[in-house]
Each structure stands twice: as C-alpha cells, then as structure tokens.
Z-matrix of the N, CA and C atoms (Angstrom, degrees):
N
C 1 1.448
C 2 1.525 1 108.36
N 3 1.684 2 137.04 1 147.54
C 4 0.837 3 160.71 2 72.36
C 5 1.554 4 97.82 3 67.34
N 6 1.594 5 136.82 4 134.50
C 7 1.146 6 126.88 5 158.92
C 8 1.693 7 116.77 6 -70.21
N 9 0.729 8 111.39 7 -6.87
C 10 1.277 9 135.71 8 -168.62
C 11 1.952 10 99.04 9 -82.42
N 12 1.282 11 113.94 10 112.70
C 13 1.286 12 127.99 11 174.81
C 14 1.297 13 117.70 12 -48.97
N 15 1.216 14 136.20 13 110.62
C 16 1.162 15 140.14 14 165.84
C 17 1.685 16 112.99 15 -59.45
N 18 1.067 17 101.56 16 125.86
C 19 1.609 18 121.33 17 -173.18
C 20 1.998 19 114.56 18 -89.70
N 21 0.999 20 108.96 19 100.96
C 22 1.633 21 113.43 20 -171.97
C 23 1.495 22 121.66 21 -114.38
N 24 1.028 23 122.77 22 97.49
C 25 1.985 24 129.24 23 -177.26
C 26 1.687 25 91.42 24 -92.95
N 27 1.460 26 106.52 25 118.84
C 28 1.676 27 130.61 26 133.69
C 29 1.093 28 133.75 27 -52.99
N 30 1.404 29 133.92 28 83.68
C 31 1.270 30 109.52 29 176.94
C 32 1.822 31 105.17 30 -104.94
N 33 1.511 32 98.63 31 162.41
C 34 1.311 33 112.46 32 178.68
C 35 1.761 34 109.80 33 -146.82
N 36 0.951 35 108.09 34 -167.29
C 37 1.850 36 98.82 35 -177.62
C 38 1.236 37 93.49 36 -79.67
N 39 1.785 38 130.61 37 -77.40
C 40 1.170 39 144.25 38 -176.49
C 41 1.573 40 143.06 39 -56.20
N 42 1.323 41 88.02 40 -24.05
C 43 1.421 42 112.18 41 -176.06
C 44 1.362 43 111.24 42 44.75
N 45 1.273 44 126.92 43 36.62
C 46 1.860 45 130.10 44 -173.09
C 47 1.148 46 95.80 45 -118.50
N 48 1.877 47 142.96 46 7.06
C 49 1.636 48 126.97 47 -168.42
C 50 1.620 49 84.14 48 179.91
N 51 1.308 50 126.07 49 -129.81
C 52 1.547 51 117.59 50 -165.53
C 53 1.458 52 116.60 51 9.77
N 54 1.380 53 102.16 52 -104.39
C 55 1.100 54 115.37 53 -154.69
C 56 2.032 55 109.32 54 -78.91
N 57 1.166 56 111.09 55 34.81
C 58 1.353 57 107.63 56 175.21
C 59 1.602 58 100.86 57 -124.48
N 60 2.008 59 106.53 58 -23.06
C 61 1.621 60 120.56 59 167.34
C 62 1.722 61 99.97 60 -57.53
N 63 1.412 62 107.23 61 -48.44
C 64 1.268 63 110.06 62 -165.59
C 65 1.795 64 122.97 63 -53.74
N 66 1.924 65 89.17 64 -43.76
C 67 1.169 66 96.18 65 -168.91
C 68 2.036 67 104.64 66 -63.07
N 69 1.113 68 109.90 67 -49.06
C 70 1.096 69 114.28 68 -164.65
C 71 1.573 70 111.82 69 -54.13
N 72 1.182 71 104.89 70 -32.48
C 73 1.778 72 119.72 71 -176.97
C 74 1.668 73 104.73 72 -66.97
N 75 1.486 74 112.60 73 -57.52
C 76 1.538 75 103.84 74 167.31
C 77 1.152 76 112.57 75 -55.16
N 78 1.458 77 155.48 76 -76.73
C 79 1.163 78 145.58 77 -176.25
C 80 1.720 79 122.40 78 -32.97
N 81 2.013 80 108.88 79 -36.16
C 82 1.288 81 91.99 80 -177.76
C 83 1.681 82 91.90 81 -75.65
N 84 1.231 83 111.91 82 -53.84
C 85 1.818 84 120.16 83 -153.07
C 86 1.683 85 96.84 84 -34.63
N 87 1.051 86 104.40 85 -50.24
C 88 1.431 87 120.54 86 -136.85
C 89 1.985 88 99.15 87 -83.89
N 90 1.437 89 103.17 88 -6.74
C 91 1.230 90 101.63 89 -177.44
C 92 1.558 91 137.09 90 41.66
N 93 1.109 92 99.91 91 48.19
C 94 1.910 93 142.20 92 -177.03
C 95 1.475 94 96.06 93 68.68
N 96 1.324 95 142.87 94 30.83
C 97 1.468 96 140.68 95 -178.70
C 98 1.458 97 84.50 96 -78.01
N 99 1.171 98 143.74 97 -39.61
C 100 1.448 99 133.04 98 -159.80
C 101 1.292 100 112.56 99 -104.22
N 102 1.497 101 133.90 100 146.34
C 103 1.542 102 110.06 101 167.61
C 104 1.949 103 78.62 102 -105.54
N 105 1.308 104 115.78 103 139.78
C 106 1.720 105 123.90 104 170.29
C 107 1.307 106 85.50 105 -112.46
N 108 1.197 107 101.31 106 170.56
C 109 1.575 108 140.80 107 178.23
C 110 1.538 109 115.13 108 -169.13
N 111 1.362 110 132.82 109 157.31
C 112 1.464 111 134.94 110 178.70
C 113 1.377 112 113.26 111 -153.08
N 114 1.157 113 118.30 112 153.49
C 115 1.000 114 115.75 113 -172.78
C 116 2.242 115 97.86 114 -156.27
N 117 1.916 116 102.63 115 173.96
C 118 1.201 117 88.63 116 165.71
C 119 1.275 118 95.97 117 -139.88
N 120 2.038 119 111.06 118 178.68
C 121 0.838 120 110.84 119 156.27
C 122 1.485 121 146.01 120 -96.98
N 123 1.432 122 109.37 121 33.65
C 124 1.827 123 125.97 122 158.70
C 125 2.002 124 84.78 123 -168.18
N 126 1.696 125 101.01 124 97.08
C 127 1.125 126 103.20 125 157.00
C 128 1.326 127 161.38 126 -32.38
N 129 1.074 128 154.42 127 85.67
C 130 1.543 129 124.55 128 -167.28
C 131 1.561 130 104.79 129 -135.53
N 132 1.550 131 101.47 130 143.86
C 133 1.481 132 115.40 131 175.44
C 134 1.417 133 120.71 132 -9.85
N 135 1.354 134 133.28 133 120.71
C 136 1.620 135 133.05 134 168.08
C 137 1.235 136 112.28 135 -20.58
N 138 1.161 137 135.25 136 138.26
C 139 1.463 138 130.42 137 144.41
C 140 1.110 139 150.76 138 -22.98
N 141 1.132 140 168.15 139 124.07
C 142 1.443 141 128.93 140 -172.46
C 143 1.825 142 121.39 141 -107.60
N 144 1.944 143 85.14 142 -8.59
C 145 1.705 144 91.42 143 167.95
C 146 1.558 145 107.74 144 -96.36
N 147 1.305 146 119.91 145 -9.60
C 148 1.750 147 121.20 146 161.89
C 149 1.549 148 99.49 147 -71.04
N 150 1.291 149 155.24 148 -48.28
C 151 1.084 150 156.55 149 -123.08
C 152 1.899 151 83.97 150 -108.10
N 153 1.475 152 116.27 151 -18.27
C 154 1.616 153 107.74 152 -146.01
C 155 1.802 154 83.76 153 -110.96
N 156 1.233 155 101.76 154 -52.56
C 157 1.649 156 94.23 155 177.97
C 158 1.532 157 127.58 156 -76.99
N 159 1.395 158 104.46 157 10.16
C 160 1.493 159 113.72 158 162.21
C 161 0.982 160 106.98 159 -83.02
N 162 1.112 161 127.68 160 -62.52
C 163 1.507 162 145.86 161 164.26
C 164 1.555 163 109.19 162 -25.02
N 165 1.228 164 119.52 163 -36.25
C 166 1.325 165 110.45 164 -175.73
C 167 1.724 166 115.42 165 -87.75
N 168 1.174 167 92.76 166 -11.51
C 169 1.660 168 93.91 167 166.91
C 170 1.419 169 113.06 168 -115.59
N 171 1.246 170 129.35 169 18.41
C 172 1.433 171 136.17 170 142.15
C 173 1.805 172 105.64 171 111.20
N 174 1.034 173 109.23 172 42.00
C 175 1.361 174 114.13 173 -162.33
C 176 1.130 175 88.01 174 -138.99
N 177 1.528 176 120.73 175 144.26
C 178 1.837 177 136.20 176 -173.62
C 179 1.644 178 95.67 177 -132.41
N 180 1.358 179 99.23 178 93.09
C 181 1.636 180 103.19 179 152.50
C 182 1.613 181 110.97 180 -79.15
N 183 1.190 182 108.39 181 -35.54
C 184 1.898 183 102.05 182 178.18
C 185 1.521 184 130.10 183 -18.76
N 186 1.411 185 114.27 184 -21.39
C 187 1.811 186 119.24 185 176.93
C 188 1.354 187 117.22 186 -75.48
N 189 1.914 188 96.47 187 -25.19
C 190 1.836 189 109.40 188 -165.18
C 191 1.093 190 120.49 189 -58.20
N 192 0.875 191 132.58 190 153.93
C 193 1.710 192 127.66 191 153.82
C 194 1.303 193 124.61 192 -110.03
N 195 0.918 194 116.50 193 164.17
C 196 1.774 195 126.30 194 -170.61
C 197 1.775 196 99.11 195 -95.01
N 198 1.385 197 119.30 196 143.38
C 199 1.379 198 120.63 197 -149.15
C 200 1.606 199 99.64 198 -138.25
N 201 1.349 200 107.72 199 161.01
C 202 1.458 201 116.15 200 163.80
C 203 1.434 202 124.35 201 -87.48
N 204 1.136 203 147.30 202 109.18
C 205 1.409 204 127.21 203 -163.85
C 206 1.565 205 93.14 204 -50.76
N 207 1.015 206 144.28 205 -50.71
C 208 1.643 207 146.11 206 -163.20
C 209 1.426 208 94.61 207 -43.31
N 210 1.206 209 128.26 208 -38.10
C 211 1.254 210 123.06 209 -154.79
C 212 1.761 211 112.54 210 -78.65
N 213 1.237 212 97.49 211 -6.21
C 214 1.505 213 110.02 212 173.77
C 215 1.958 214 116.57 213 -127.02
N 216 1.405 215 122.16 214 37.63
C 217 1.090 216 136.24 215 -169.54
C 218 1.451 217 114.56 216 -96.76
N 219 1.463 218 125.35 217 -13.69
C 220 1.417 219 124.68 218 -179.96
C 221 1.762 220 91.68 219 -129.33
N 222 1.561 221 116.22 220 36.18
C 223 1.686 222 92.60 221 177.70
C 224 1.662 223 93.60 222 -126.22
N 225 1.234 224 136.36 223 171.46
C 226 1.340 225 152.88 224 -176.32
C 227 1.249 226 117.93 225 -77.85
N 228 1.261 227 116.65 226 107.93
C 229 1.873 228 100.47 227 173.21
C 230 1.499 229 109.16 228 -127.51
N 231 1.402 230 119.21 229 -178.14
C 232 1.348 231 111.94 230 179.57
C 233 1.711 232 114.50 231 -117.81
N 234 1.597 233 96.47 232 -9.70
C 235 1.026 234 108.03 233 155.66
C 236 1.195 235 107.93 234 174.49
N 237 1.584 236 72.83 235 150.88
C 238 2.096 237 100.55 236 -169.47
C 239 2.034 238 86.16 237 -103.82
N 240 1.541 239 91.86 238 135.15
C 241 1.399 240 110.58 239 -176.74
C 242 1.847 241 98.33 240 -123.01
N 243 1.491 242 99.07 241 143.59
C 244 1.915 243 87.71 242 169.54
C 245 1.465 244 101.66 243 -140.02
N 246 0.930 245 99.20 244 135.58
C 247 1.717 246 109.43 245 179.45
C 248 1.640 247 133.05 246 -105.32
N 249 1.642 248 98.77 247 39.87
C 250 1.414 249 120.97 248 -166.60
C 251 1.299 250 104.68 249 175.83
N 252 1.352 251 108.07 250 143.51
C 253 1.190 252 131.80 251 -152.28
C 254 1.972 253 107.34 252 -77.84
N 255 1.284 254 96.52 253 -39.97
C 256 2.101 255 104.44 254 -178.33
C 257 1.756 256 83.71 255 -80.05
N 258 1.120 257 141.51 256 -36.43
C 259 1.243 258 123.25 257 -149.14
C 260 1.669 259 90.68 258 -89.49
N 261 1.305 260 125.82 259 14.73
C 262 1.733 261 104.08 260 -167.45
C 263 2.100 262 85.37 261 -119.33
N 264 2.066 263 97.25 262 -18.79
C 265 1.644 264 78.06 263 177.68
C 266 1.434 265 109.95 264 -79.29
N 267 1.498 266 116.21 265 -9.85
C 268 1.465 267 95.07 266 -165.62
C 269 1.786 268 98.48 267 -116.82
N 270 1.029 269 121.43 268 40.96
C 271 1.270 270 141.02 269 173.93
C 272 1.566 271 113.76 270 -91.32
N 273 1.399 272 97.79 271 100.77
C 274 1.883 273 91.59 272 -174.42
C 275 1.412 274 117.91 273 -91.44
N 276 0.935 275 112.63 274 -170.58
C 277 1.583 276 123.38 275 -161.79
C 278 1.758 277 108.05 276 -90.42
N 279 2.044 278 98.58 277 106.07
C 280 1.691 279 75.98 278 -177.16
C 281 1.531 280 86.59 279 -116.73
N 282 1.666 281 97.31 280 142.41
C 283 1.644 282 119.01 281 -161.84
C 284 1.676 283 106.84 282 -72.87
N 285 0.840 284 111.50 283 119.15
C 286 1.720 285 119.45 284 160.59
C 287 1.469 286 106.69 285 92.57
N 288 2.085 287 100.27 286 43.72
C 289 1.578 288 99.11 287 155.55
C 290 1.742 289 119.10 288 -96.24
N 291 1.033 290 109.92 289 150.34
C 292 1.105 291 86.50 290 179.45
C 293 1.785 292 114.32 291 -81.23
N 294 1.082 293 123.55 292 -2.42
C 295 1.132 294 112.31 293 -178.39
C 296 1.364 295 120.84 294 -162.23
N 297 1.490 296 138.05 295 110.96
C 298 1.648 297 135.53 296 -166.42
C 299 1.497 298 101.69 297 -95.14
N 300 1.270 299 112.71 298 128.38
C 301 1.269 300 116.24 299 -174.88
C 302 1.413 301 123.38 300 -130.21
N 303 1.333 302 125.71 301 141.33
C 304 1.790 303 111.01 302 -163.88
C 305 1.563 304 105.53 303 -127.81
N 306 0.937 305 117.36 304 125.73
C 307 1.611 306 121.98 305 173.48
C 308 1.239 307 118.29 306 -144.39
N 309 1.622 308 123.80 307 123.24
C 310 1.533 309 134.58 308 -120.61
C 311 1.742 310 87.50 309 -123.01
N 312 1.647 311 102.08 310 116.59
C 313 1.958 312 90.25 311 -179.56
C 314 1.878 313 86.22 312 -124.15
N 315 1.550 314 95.37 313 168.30
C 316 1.385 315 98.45 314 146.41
C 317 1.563 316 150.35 315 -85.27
N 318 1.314 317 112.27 316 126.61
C 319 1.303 318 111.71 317 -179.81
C 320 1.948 319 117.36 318 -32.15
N 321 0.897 320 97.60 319 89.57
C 322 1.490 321 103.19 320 -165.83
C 323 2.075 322 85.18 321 -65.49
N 324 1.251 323 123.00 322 -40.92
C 325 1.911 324 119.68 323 -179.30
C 326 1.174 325 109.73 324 -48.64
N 327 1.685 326 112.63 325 -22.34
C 328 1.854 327 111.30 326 177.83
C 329 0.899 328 105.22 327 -92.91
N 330 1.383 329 136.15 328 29.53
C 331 1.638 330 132.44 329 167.75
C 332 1.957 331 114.39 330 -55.58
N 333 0.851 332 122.90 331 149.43
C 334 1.183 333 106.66 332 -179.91
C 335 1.912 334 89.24 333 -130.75
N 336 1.444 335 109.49 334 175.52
C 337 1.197 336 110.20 335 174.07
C 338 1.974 337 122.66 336 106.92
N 339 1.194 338 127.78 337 -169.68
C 340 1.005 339 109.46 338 176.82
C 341 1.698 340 119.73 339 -93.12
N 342 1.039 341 116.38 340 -167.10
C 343 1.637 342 118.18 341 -169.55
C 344 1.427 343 117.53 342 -42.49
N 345 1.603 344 109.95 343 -57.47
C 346 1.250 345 145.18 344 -172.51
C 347 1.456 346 95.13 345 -76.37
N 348 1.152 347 164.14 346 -50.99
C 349 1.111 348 176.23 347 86.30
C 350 1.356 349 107.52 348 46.79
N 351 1.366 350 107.80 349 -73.17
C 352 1.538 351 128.92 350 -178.85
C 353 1.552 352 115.19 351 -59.73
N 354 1.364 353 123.32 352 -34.23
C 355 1.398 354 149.64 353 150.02
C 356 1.037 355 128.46 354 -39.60
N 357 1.096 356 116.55 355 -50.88
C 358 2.026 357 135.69 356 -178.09
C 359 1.958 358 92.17 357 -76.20
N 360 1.558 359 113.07 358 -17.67
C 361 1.771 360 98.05 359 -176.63
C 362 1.119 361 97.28 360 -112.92
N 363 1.889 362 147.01 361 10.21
C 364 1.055 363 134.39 362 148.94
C 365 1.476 364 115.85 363 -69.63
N 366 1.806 365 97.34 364 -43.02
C 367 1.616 366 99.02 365 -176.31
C 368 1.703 367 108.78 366 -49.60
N 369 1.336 368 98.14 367 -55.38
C 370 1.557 369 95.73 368 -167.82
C 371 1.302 370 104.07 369 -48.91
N 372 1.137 371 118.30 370 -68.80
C 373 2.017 372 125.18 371 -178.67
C 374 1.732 373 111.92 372 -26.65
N 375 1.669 374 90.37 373 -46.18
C 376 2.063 375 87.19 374 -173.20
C 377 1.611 376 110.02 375 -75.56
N 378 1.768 377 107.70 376 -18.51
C 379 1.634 378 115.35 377 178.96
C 380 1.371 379 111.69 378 -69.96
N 381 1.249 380 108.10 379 -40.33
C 382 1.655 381 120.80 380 -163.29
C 383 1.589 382 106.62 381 -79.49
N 384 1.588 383 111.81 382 -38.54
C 385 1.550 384 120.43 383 140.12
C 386 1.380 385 141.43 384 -33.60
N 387 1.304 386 104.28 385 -35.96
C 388 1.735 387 120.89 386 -177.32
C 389 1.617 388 77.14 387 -86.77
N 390 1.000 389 100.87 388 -93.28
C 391 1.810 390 94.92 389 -153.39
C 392 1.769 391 122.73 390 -26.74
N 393 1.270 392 102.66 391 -22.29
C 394 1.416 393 108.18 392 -174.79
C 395 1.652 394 101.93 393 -86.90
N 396 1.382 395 124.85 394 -15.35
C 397 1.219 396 121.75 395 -175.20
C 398 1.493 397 98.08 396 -94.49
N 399 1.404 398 128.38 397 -26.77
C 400 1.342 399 122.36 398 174.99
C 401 1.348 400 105.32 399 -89.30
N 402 0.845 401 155.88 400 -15.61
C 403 1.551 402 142.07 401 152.39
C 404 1.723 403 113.30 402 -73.79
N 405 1.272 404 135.38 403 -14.33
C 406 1.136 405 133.07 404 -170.53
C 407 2.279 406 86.33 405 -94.16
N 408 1.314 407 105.76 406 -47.93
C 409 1.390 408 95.58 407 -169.90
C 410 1.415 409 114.01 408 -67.98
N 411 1.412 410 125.60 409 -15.25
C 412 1.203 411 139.58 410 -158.98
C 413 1.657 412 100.47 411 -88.86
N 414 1.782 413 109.74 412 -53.59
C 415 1.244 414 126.69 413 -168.22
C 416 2.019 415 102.16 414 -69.60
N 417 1.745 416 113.51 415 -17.80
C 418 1.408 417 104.16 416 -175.35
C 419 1.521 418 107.84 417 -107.22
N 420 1.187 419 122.60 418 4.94
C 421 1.580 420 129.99 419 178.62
C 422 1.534 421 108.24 420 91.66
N 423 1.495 422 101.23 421 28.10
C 424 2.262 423 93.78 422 -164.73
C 425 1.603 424 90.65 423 -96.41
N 426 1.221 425 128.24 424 4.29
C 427 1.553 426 97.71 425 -168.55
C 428 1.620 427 106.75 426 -127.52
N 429 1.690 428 108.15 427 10.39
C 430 1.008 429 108.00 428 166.42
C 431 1.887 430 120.19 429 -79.44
C-alpha cells in the first residue's frame, strides 16, 4: 500500500459495540497505517461492556463517540466495512471506494444474562473482530 493512509468507515446499526470494537482494533493493529472511523445507522450511546472489554486487552475506545452514518456521506473512504447484517441493507453507495465489504457479527448489546455472562459475548464479538481486522489488513497490504 501507498504511504498514504488508508481511510476505513464501520458501519453497524448502533454504532455503541461492533463497529466502534472495530474501529479501535484497526487503528491499534494497524499501527496508525489506517485512519478508521465508525459510525451507525440509528445511533446509540457507546457501550459500556464494549468500552470494558477493550480495555481488557489494552485498547481505550472510551474517547469515541457514537456517530451518524450521515455524518460521513460527502467524505472519501477506501473502504466502507459493515459489521451487521440491517446496516449493510441500508448502507448506500459511497462513490470512489475502492472496496464495500460485509462481515456479519453478533449483537454482543443483545446479550442477555448476568454481568459475567453478558461479558464472555462481548469478548467473543471484540475477538472475532480482531481476527477479522487482521486478515482484512493482511489481505490489503496495510500491515506490512
């Protein structure tokens, strides 16, 4: 790749867990090769067990904010990524990415159960996240 930072938007429905795990994971993995950003399409407040199991692998989403996809509709990316299945139908067409990409997680916010419970399905969600961000940086030349 290009010295030139590859530009990457997350979208998810909520933007409070997926795609804010995501963003943070490209930025650490990627060792500022990426600028990420995320956003959803019907916002809601960060998580606070996404914010906690980042945290446990040494990564601080806590600064992020939860976004409008609109709010990124006239800017350039190289790729728009979605990490949920409603957020990839209502995902419109932004011109001159090079690449739209869809990868389907679970709502780790529909956890049901107790604390510890609810916890063990963020971890998995932010793990199953990492790996997909290291094979996506690996498969585009960003992590060399």
């Amino acid at each position: 790749m290009s010295e030139a930072k590859a530009r990457v938007l997350f979208l998810c429905t909520g933007n409070s867990c997926r795609s804010q795990m995501a963003e943070g994971w490209a930025r650490f993995l990627s060792r500022g090769r990426v600028d990420a950003f995320s956003a959803g399409t019907e916002p809601k407040p960060l998580h606070p067990l996404a914010i906690r199991v980042m945290h446990d692998v040494g990564i601080d989403i806590s600064g992020q904010q939860s976004k409008a996809m609109e709010t990124y509709l006239d800017q350039p990316f190289d790729f728009v990524i979605t990490v949920c299945d409603r957020a990839k139908e209502r995902c419109p067409v932004w011109p001159g990415i090079k690449e739209r990409i869809h990868w389907s997680f679970d709502d780790p916010a529909d956890a049901t159960g107790t604390e510890e419970e609810r916890l063990r399905v963020f971890a998995r969600v932010r793990d199953e996240i990492r790996t997909r961000i290291r094979l996506f940086l690996t498969a585009h030349k960003i992590d060399a």
